[in-house]
C-alpha positions in Angstrom: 47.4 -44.5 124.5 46.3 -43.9 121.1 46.9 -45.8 118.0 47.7 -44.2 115.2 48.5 -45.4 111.5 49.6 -42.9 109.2 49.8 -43.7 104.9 50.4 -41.4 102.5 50.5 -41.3 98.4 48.4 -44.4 97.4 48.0 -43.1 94.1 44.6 -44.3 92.7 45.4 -44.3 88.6 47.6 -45.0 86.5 50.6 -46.1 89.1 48.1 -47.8 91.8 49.4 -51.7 92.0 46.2 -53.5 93.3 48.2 -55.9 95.4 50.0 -53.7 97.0 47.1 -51.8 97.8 45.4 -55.1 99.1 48.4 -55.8 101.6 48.5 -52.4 102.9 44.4 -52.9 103.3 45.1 -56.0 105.0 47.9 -54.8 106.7 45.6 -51.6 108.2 43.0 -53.9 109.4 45.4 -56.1 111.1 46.7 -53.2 113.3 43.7 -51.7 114.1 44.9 -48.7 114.6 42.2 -46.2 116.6 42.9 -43.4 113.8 43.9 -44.1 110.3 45.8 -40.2 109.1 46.4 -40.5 105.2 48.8 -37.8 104.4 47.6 -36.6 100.6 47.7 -38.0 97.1 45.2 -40.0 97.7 44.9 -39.9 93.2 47.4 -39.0 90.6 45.6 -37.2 88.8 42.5 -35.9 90.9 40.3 -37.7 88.3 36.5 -38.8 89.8 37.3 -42.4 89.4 40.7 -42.2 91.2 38.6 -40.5 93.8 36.1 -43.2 93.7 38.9 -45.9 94.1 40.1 -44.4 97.0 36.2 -43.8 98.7 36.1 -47.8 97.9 39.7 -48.4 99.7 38.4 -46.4 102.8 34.7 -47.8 103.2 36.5 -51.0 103.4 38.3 -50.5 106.3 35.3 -51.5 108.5 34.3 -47.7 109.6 37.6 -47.4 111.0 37.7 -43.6 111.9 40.4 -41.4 109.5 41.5 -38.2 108.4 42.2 -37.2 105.2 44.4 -34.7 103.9 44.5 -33.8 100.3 47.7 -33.4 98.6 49.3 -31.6 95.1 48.0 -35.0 93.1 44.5 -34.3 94.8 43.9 -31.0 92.8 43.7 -31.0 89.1 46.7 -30.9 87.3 45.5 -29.5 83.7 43.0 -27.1 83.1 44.8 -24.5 85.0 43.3 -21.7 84.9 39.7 -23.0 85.1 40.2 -25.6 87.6 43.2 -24.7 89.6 43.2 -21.7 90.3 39.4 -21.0 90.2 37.9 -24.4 91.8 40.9 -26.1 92.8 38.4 -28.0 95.3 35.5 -28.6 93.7 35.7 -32.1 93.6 35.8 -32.5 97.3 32.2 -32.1 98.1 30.9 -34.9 96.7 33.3 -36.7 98.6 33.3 -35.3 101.7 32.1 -38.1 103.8 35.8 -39.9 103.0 37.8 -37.2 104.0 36.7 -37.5 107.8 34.7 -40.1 109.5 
């Protein structure tokens, strides 16, 4: 049978609590689940460093395989027209490698 975990809405920025972030790390490594899912929202404000925090967050998890699915907070909220509607994933590929392993 397989394991699955499934998060959602970490929200790296501004709301992010470290040590609750820590005991849901912890908590993830204890169950060692064969699949981590992370349901979107991975930032609040799809900003690199929120990105970056949550890269960090996921290499820690010991290669542990996961999917990643990107949610509204993952996609730039100002800058409209420029970003939104005409790049509204540009900041994915630099990331790329945490989205799947």
């Amino acid at each position: 049978m397989l394991n699955l975990a499934h998060i959602s809405d970490l929200h790296f920025g501004k709301p992010y609590i470290a040590r609750l972030g820590e005991a849901l790390h912890d908590t993830i490594l204890r169950m060692s689940p064969d699949v981590l899912v992370i349901g979107g929202d991975l930032t609040q404000r799809a900003k690199p460093r929120e990105f970056q925090a949550a890269r960090h967050f996921l290499d820690r998890l010991s290669g542990m395989p996961h999917v990643v699915v990107p949610g509204n907070h993952d996609v730039p909220l100002y800058r409209v027209l420029i970003s939104r509607l005409s790049a509204v994933l540009a900041g994915y590929p630099a990331l790329v490698s945490m989205w799947c392993h």
